[in-house]
C-alpha positions in Angstrom: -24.4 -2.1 -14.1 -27.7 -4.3 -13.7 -27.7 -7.1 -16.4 -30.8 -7.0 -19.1 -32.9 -10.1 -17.7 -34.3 -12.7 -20.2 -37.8 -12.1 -17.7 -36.7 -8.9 -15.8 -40.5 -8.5 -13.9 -39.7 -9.0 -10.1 -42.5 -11.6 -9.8 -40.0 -13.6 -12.1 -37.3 -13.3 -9.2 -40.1 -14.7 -6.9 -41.3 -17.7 -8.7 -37.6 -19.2 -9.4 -37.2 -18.6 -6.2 -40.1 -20.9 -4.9 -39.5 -23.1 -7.1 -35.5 -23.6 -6.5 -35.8 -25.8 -4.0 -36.9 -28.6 -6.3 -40.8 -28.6 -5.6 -42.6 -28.5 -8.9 -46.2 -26.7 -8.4 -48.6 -25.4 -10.8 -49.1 -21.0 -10.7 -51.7 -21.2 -8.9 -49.9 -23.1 -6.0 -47.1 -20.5 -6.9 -49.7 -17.8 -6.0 -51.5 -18.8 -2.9 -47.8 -19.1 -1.4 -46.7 -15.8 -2.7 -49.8 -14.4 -0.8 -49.4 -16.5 2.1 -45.8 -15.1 2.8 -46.9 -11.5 2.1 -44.7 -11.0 -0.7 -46.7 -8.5 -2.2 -45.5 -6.1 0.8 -42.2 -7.1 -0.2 -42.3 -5.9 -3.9 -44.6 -5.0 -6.2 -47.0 -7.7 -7.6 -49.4 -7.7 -10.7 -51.7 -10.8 -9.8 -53.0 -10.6 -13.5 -49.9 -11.0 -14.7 -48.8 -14.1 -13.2 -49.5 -16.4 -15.6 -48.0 -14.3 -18.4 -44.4 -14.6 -16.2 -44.7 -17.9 -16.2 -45.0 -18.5 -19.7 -42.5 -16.1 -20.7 -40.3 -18.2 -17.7 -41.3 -21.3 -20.3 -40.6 -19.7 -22.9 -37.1 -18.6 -22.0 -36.2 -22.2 -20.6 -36.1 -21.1 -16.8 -38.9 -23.1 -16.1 -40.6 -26.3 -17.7 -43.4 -28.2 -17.7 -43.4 -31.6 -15.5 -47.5 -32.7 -15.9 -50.4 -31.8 -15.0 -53.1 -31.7 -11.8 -56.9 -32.1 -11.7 -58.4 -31.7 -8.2 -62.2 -32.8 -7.8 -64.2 -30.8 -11.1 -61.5 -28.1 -10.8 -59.7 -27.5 -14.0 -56.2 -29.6 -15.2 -53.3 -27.4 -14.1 -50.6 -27.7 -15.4 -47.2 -28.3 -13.1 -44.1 -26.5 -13.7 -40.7 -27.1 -12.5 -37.4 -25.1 -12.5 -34.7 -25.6 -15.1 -30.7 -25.6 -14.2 -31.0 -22.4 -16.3 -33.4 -21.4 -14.0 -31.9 -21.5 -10.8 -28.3 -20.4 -12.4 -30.5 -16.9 -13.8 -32.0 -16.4 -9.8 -28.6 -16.8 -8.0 -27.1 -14.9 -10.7 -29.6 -12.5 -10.2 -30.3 -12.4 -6.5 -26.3 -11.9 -5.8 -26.9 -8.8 -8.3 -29.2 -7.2 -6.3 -27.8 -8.4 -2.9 -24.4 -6.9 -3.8 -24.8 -3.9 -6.3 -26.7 -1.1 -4.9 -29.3 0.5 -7.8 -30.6 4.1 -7.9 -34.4 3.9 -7.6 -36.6 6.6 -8.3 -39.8 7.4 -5.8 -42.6 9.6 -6.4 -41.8 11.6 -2.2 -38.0 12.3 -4.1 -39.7 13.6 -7.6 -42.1 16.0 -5.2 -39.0 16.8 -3.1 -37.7 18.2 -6.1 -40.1 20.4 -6.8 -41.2 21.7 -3.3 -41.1 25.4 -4.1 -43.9 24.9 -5.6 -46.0 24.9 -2.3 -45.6 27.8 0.7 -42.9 26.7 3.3 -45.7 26.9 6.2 -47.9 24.2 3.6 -44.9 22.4 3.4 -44.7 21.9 7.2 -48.3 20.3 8.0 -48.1 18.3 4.6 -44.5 16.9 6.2 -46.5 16.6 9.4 -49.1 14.5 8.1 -46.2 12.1 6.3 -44.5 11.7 9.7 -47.6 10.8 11.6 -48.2 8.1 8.5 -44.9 6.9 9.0 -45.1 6.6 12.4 -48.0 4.5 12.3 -46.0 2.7 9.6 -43.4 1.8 12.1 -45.7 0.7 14.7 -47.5 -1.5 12.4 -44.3 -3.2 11.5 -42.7 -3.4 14.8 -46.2 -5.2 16.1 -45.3 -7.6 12.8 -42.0 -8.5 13.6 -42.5 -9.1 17.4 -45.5 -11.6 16.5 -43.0 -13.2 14.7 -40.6 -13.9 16.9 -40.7 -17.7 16.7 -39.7 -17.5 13.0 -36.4 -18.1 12.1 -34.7 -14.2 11.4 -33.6 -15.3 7.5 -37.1 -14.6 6.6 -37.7 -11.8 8.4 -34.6 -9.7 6.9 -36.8 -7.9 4.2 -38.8 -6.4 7.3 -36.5 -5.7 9.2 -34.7 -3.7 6.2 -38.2 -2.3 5.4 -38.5 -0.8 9.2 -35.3 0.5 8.8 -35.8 2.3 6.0 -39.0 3.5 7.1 -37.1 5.0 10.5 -34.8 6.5 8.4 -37.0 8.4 6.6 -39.5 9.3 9.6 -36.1 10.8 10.9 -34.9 12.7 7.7 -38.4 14.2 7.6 -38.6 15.5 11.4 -35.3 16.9 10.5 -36.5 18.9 7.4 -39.2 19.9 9.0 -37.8 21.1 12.3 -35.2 23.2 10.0 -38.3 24.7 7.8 -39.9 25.6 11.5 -37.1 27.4 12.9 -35.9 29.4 9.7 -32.5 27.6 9.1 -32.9 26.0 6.0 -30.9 28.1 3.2 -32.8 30.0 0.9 -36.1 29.6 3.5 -36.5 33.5 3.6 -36.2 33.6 -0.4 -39.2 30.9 -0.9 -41.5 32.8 1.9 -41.1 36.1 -0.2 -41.8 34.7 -3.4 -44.8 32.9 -2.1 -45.8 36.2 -0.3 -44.9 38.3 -3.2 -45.4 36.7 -6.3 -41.6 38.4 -7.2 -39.4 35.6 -8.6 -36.4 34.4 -7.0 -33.2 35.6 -8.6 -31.3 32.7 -7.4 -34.1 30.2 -9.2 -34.4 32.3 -12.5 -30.4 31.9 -12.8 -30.4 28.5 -12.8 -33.5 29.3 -15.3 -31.3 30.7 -17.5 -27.9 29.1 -17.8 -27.6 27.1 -20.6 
C-alpha cells in the first residue's frame, strides 16, 4: 500500500531528485532544468505551483535554505539545498514506486466503461481515429529515442517505458476493433439492436437490477 507522503505532488519527487546529488540551486534553476530534460512529458507538472512545493519541501525539512543569489538587476533568489531527510523521503519513495505497482485510473478506461453508450459502427471510426493518434504517437517517440542515441540508456528508461506502453495500447485497440468489425465480440449483436431499436438489453437491465 503507497505511504501518505509528507509532500505527495510528483513535482516533489522531481525536485529531491535534482537536488540529491548535492548541488544546491535556487527553483528557478530547479525549473529551467526540469524543462530542459522534458520532465513535464514524464509526469504531470503545474509550473504555478513550483514554488509552493518547495516551501511546503521547507517546511517539512526535506529541503533547506543555504543563501541566496542576485544576478545583474535580477531579483535575490534564494538557494535551497537537500536535507538527509530529504534524500532518505526520495529513495524511500522512488523504490516505492519502482517496486510496488499502483492502480491508476485514465479517462480512455472510464469511457471504456461506458461504451454502450455510443453505436458499435461509432465506436469503430472513434477507435480508428485513437489508433492513427497513437501511431503517430509512436513515431514521434521512436524519432526521439533514435536522436538520442549518444545518451547514456539510464535516462532514456522513462521513454522507452512510455513507447512501450503506448504499443501496447495501439495493439489492444486494433484488437478491439478488428473484433467489433467482424462481429465476434460477445454481446455485439445485443448493443447493435438496442442502438437500432431503442429496446433495452435484458442482459444490461439485470445487472440494473440486482441489488
Amino acid at each position: 500500500m503507497a505511504k501518505r507522503r509528507k509532500v505527495g505532488n510528483l513535482l516533489a519527487l522531481a525536485l529531491l531528485a535534482l537536488l540529491a546529488p548535492g548541488r544546491p540551486m535556487h527553483p528557478y534553476q530547479m525549473a529551467g532544468i526540469l524543462r530542459r530534460t522534458g520532465k513535464e512529458q514524464d509526469m504531470k507538472i503545474k509550473w504555478g505551483s513550483l514554488y509552493t512545493v518547495v516551501q511546503n519541501l521547507e517546511k517539512h525539512g526535506l529541503i533547506e535554505e543555504t543563501g541566496s543569489q542576485r544576478e545583474g538587476r535580477r531579483p535575490e533568489r534564494t538557494v535551497y539545498a537537500i536535507t538527509d531527510a530529504g534524500r532518505a523521503e526520495v529513495r524511500d519513495w522512488l523504490r516505492e514506486l519502482v517496486a510496488e505497482p499502483e492502480p491508476e485510473l485514465h479517462r480512455f478506461e472510464a469511457a471504456l466503461s461506458v461504451l454502450g453508450v455510443l453505436p458499435p459502427d461509432e465506436v469503430i471510426e472513434l477507435l480508428a481515429a485513437r489508433l492513427r493518434a497513437l501511431d503517430e504517437n509512436i513515431a514521434r517517440q521512436r524519432k526521439a529515442l533514435k536522436q538520442s542515441e549518444q545518451v547514456p540508456r539510464l535516462f532514456l528508461v522513462e521513454a522507452e517505458y512510455a513507447l512501450a506502453m503506448t504499443q501496447a495500447e495501439a495493439a489492444w485497440v486494433s484488437g478491439l476493433r478488428k473484433e467489433l468489425m467482424d462481429g465476434s465480440l460477445a454481446g455485439i449483436q445485443q448493443w447493435r439492436d438496442y442502438h437500432e431499436t431503442g429496446e433495452p438489453i435484458s442482459d444490461w437491465e439485470r445487472l440494473l437490477e440486482e441489488e
